[in-house]
PDB file of N, CA, C and O in Angstrom:
ATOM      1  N   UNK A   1     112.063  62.497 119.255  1.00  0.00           N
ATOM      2  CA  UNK A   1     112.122  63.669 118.392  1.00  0.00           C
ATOM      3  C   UNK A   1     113.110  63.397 117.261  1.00  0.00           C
ATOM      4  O   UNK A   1     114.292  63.158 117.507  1.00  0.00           O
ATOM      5  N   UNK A   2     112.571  63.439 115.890  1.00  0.00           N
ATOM      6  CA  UNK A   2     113.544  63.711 114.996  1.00  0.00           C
ATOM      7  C   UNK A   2     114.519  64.616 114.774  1.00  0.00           C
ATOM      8  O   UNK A   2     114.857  65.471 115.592  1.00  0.00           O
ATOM      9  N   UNK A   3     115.001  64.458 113.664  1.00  0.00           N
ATOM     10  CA  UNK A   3     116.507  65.631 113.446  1.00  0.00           C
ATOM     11  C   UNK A   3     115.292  66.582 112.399  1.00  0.00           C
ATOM     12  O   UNK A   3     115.662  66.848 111.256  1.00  0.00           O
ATOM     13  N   UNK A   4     114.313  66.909 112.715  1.00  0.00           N
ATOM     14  CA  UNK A   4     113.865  67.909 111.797  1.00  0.00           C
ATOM     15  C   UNK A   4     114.295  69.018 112.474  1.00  0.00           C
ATOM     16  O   UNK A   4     114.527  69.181 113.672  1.00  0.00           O
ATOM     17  N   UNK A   5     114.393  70.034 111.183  1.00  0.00           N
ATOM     18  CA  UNK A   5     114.446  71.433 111.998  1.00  0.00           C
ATOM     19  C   UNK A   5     113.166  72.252 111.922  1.00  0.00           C
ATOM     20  O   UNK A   5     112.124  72.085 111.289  1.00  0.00           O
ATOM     21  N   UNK A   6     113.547  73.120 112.708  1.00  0.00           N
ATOM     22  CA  UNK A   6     112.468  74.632 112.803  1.00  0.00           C
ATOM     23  C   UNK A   6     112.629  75.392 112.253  1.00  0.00           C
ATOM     24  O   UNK A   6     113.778  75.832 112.270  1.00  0.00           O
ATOM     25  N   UNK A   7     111.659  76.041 111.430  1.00  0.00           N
ATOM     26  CA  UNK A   7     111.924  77.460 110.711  1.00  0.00           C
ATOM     27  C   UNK A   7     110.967  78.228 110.876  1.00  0.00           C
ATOM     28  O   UNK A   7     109.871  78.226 110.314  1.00  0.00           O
ATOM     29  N   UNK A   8     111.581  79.239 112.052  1.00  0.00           N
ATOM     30  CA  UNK A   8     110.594  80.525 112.668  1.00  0.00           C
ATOM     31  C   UNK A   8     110.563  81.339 111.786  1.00  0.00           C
ATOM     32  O   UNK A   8     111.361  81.560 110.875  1.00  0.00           O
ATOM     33  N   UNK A   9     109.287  81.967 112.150  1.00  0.00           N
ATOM     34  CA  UNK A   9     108.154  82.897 111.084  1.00  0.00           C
ATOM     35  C   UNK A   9     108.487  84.079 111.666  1.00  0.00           C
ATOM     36  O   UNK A   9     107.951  84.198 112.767  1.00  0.00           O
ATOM     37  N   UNK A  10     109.362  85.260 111.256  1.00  0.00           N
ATOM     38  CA  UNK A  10     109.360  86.347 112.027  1.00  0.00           C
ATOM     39  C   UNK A  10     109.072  87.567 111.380  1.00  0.00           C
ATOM     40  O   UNK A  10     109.713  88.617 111.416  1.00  0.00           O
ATOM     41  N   UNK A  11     107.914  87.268 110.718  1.00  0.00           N
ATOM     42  CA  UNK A  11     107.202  88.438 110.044  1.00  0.00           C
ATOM     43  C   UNK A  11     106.793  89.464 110.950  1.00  0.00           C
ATOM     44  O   UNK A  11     107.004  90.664 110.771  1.00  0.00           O
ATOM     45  N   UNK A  12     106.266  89.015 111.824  1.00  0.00           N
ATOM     46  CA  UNK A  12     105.328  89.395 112.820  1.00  0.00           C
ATOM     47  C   UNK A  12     105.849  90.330 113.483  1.00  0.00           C
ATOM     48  O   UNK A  12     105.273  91.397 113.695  1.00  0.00           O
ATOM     49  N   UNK A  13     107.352  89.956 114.014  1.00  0.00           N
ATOM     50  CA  UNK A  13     108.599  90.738 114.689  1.00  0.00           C
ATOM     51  C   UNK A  13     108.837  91.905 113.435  1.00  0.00           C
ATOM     52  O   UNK A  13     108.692  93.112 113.628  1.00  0.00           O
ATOM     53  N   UNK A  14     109.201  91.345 112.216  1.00  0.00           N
ATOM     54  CA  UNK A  14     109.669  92.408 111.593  1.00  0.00           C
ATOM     55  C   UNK A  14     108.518  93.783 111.052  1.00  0.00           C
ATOM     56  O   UNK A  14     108.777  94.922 110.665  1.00  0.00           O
ATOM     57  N   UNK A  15     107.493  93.221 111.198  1.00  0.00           N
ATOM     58  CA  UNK A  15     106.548  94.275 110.360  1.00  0.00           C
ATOM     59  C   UNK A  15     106.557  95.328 112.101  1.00  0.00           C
ATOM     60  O   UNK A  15     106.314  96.532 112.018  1.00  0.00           O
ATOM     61  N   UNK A  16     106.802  94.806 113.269  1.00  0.00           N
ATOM     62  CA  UNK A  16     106.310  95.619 113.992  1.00  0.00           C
ATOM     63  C   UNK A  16     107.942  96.683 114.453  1.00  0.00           C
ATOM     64  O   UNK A  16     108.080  97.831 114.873  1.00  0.00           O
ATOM     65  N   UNK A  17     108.942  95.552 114.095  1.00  0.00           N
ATOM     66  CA  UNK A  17     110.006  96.727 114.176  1.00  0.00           C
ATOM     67  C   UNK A  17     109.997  97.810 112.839  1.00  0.00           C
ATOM     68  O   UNK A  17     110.752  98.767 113.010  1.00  0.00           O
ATOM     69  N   UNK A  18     109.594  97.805 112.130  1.00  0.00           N
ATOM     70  CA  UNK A  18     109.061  98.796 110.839  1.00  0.00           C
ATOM     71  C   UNK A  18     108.324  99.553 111.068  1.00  0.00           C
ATOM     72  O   UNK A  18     108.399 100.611 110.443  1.00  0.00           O
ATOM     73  N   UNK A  19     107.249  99.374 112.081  1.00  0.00           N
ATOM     74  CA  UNK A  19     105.670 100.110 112.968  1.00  0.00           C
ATOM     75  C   UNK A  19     106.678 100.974 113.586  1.00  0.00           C
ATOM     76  O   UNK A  19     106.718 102.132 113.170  1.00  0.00           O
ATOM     77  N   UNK A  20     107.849 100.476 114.895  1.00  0.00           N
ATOM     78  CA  UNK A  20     108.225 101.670 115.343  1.00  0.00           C
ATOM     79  C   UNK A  20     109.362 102.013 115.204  1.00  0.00           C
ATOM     80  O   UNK A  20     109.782 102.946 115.888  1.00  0.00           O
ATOM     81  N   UNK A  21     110.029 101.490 114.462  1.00  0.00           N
ATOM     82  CA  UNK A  21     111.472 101.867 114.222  1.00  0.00           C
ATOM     83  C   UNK A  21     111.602 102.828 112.500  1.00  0.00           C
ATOM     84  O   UNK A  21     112.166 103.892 112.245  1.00  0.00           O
ATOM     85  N   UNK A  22     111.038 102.147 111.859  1.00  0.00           N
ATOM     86  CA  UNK A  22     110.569 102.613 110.579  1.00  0.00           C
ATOM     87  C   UNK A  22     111.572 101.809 109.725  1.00  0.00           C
ATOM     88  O   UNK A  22     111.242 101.325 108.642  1.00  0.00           O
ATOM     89  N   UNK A  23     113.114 101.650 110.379  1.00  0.00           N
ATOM     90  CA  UNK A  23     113.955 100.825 109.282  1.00  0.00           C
ATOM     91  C   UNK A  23     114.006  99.427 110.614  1.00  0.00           C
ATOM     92  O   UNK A  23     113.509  99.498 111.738  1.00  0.00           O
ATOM     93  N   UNK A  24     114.861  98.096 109.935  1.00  0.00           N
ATOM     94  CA  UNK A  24     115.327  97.310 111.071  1.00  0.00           C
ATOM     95  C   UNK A  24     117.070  98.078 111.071  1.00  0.00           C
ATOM     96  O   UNK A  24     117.734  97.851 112.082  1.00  0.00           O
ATOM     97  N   UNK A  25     117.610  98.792 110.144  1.00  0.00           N
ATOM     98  CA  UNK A  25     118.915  99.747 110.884  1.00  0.00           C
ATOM     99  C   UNK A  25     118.377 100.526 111.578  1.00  0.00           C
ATOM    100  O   UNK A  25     119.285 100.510 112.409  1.00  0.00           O
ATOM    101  N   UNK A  26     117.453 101.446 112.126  1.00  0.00           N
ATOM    102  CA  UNK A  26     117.271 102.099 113.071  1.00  0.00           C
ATOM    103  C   UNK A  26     117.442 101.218 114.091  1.00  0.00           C
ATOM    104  O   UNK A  26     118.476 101.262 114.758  1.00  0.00           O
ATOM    105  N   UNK A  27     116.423 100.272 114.356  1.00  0.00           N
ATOM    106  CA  UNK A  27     116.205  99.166 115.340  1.00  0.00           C
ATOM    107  C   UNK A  27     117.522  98.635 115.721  1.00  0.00           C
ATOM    108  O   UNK A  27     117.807  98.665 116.918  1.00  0.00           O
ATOM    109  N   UNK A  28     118.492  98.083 114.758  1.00  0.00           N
ATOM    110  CA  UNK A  28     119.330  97.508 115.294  1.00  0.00           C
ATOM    111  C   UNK A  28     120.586  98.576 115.706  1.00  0.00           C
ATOM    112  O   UNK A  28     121.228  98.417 116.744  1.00  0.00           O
ATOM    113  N   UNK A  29     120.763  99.313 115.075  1.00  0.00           N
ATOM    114  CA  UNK A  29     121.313 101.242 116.017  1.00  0.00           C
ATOM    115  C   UNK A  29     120.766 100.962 117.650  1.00  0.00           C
ATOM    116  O   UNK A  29     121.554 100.820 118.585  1.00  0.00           O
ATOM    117  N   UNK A  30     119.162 100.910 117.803  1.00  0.00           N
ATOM    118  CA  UNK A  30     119.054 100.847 119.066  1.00  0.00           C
ATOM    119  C   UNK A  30     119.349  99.909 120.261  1.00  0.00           C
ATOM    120  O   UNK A  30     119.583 100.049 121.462  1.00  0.00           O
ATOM    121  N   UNK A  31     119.219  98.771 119.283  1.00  0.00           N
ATOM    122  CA  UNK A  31     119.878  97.473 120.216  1.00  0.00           C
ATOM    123  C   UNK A  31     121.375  96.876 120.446  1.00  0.00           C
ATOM    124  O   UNK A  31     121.739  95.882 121.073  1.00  0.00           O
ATOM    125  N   UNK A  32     122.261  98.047 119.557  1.00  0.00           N
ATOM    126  CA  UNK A  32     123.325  97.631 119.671  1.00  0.00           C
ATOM    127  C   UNK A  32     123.965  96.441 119.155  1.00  0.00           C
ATOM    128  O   UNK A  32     124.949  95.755 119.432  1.00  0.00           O
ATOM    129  N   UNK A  33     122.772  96.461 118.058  1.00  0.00           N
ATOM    130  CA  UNK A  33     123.400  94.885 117.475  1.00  0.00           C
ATOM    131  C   UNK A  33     124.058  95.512 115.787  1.00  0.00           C
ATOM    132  O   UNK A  33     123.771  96.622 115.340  1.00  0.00           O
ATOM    133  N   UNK A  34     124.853  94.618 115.162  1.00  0.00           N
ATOM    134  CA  UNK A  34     125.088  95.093 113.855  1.00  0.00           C
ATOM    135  C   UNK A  34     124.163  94.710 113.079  1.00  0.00           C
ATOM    136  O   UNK A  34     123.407  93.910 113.630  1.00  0.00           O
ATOM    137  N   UNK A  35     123.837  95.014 111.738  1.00  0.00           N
ATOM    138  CA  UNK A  35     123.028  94.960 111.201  1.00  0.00           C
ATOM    139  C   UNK A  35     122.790  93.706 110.155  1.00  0.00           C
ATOM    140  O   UNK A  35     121.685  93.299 109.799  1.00  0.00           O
ATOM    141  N   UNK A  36     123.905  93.250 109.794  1.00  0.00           N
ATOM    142  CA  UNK A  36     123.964  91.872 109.643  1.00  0.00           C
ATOM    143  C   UNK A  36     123.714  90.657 110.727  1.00  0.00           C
ATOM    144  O   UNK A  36     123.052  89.643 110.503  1.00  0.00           O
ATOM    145  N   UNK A  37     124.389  90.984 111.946  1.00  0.00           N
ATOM    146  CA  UNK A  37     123.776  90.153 113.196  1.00  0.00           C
ATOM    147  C   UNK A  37     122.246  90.122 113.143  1.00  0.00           C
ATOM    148  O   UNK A  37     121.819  88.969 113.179  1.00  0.00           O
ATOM    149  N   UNK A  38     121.060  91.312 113.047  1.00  0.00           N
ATOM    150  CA  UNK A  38     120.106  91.237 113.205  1.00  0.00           C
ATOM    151  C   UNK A  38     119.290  90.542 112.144  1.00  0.00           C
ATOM    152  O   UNK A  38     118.387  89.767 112.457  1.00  0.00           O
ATOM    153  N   UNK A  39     119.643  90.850 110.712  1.00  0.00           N
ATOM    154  CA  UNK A  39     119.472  90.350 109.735  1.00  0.00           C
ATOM    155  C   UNK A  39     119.583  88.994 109.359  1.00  0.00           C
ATOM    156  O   UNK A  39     118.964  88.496 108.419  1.00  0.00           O
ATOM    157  N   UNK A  40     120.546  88.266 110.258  1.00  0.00           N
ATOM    158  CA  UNK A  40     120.551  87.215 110.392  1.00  0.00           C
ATOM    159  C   UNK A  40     119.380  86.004 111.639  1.00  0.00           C
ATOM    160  O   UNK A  40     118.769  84.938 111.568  1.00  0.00           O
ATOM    161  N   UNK A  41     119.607  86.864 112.431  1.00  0.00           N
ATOM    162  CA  UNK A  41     118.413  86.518 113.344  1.00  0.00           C
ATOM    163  C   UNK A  41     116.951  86.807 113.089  1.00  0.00           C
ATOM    164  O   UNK A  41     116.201  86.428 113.989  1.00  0.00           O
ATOM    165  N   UNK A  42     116.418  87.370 112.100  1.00  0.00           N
ATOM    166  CA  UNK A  42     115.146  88.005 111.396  1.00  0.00           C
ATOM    167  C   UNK A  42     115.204  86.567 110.466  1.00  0.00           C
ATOM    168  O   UNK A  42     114.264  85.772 110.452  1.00  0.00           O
ATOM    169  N   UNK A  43     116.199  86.413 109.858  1.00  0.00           N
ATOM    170  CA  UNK A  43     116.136  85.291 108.803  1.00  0.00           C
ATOM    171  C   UNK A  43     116.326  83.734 109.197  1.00  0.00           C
ATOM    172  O   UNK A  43     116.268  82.739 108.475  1.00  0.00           O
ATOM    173  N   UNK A  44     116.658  83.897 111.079  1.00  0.00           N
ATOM    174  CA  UNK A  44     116.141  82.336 111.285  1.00  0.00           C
ATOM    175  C   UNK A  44     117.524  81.433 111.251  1.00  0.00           C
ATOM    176  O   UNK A  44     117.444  80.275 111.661  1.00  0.00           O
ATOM    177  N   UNK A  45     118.912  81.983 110.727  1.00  0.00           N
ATOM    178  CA  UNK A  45     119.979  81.867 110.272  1.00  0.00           C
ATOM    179  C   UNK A  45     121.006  81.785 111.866  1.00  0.00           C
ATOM    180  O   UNK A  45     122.085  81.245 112.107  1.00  0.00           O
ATOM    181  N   UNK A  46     120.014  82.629 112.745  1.00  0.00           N
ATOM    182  CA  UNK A  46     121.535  82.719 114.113  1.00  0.00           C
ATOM    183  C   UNK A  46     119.653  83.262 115.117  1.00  0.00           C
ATOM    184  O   UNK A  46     118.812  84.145 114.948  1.00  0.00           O
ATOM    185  N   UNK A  47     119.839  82.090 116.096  1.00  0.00           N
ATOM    186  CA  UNK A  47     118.921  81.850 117.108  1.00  0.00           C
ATOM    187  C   UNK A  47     119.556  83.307 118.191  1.00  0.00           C
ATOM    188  O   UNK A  47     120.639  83.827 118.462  1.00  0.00           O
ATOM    189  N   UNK A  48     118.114  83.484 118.528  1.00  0.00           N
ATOM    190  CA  UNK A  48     118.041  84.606 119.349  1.00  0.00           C
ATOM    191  C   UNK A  48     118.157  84.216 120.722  1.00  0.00           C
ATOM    192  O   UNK A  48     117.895  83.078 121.112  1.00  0.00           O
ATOM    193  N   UNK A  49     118.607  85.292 121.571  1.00  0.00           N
ATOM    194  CA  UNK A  49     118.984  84.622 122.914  1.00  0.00           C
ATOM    195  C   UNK A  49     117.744  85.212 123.547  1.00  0.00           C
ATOM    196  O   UNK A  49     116.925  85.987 123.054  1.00  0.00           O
ATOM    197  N   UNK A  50     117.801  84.559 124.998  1.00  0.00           N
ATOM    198  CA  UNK A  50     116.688  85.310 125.989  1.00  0.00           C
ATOM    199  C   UNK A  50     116.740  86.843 126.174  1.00  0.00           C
ATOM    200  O   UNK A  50     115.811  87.598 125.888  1.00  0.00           O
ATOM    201  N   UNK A  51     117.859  87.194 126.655  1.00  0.00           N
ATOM    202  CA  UNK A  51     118.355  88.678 126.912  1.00  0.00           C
ATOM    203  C   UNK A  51     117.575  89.338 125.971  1.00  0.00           C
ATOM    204  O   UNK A  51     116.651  90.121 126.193  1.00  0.00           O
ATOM    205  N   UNK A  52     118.266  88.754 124.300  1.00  0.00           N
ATOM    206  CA  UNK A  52     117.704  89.548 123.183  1.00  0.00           C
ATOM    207  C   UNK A  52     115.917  89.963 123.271  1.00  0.00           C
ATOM    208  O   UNK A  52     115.385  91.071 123.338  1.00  0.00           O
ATOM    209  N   UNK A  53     115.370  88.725 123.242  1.00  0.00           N
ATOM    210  CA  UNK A  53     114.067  88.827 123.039  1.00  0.00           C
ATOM    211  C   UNK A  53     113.402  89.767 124.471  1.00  0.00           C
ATOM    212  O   UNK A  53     112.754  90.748 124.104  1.00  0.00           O
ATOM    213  N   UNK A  54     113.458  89.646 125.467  1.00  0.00           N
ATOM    214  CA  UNK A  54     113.170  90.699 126.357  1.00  0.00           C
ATOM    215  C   UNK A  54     113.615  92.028 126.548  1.00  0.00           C
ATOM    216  O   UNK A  54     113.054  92.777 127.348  1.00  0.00           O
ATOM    217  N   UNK A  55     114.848  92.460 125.681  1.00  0.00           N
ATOM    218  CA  UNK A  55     115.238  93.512 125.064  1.00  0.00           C
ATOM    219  C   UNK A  55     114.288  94.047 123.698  1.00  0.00           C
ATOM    220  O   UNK A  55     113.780  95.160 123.559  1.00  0.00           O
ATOM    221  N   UNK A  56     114.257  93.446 123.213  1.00  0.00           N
ATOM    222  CA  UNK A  56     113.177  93.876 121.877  1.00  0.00           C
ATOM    223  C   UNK A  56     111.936  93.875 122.386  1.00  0.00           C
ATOM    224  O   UNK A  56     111.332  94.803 121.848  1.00  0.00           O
ATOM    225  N   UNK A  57     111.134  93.218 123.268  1.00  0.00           N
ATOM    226  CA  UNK A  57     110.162  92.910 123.190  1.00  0.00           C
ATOM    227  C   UNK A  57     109.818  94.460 124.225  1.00  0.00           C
ATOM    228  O   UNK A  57     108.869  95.211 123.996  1.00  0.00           O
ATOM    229  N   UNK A  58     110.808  94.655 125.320  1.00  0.00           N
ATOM    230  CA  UNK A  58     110.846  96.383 125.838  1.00  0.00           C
ATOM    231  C   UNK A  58     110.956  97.571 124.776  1.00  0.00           C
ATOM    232  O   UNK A  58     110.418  98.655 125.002  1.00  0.00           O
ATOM    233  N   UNK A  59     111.617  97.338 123.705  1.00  0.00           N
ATOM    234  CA  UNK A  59     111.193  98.189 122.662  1.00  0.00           C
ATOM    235  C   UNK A  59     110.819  98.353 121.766  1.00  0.00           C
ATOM    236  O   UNK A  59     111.206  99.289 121.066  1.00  0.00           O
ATOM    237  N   UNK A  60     109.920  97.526 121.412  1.00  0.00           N
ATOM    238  CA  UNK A  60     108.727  96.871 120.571  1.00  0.00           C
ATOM    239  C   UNK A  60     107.335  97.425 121.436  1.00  0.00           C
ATOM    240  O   UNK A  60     106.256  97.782 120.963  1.00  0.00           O
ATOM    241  N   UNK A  61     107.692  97.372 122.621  1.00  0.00           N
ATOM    242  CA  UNK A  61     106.467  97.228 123.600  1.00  0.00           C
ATOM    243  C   UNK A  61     105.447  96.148 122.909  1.00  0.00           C
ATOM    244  O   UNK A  61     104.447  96.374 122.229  1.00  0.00           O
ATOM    245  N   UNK A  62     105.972  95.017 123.268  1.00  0.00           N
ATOM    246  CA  UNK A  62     104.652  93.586 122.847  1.00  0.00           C
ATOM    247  C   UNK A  62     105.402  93.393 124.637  1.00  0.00           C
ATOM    248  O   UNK A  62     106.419  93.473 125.325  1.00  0.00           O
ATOM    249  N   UNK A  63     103.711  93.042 124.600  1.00  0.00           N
ATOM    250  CA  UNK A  63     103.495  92.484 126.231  1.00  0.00           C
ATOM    251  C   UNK A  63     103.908  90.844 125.918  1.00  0.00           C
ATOM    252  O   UNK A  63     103.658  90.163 124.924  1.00  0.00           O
ATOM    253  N   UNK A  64     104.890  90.380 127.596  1.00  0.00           N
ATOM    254  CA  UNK A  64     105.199  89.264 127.477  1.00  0.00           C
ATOM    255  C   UNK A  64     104.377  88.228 127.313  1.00  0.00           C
ATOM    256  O   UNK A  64     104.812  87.380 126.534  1.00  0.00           O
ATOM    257  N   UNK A  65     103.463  88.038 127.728  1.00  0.00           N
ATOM    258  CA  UNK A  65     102.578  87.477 126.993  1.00  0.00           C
ATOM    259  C   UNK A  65     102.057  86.811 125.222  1.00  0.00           C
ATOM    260  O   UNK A  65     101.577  85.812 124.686  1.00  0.00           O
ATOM    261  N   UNK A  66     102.493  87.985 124.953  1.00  0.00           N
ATOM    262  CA  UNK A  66     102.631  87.854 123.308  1.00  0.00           C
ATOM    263  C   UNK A  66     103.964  87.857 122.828  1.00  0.00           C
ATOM    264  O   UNK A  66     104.193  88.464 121.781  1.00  0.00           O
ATOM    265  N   UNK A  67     104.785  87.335 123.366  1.00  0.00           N
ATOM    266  CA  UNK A  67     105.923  87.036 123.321  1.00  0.00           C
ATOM    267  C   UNK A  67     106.382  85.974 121.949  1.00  0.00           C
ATOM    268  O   UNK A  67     107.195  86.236 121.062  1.00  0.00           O
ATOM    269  N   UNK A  68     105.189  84.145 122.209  1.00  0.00           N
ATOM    270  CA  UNK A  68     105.058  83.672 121.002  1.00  0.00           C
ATOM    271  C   UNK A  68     104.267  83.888 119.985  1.00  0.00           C
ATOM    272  O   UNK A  68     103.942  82.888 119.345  1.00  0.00           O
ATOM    273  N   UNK A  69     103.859  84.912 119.645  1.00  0.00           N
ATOM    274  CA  UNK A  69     103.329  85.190 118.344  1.00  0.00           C
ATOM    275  C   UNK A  69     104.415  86.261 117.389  1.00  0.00           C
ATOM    276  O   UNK A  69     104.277  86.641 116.226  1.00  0.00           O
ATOM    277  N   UNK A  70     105.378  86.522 118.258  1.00  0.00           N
ATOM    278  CA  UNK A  70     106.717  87.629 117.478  1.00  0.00           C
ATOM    279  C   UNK A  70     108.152  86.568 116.769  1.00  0.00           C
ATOM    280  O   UNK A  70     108.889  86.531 115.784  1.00  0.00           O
ATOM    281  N   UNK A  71     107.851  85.735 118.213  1.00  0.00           N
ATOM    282  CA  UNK A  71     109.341  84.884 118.218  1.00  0.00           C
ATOM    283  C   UNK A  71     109.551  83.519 118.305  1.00  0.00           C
ATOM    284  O   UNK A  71     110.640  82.972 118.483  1.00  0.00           O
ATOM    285  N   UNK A  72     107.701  82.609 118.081  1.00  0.00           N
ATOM    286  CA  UNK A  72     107.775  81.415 118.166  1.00  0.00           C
ATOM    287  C   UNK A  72     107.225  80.538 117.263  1.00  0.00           C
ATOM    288  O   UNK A  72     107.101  79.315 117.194  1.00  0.00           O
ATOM    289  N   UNK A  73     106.794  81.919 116.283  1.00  0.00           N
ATOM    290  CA  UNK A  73     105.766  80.746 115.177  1.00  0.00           C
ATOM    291  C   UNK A  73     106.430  80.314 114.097  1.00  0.00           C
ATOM    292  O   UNK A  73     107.250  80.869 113.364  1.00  0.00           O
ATOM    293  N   UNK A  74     105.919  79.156 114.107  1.00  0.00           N
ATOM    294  CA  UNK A  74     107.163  78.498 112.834  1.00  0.00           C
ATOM    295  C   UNK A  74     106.245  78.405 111.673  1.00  0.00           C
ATOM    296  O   UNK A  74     105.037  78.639 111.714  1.00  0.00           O
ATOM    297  N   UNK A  75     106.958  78.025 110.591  1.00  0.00           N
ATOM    298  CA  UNK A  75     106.099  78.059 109.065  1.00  0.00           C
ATOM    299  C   UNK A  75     106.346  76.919 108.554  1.00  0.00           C
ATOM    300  O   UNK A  75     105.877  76.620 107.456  1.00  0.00           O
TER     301      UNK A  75
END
């Protein structure tokens, strides 16, 4: 494996925290994250942990299953 990097696509995540949150500050109000923390993790800038993503993905309601199409596709 090379030293390339990854750059995740998290459109997918963000258009659907907009579906039910309406802002990503609402969203991140609910997750207890600051809003620069989240903003940074939307932008690919600060990797998301496990906890996180099964936390969002409970209030997102995306079935685990579809787990990589929110948080794994790269561009």
């Amino acid at each position: 494996m090379g030293s390339e990097e990854l750059f995740f696509n998290y459109d997918k995540l963000i258009g659907r925290i907009v579906e039910k949150f309406k802002t990503r500050e609402n969203f991140a109000t609910k997750v207890h994250m600051s809003i620069p923390t989240l903003i940074n993790k939307l932008s690919g800038k600060v990797d998301f942990r496990s906890k996180e993503i099964f936390k969002f993905c409970e209030l997102l309601e995306i079935p685990l299953e579809e787990i990589h199409y929110f948080f794994y596709q790269t561009t």
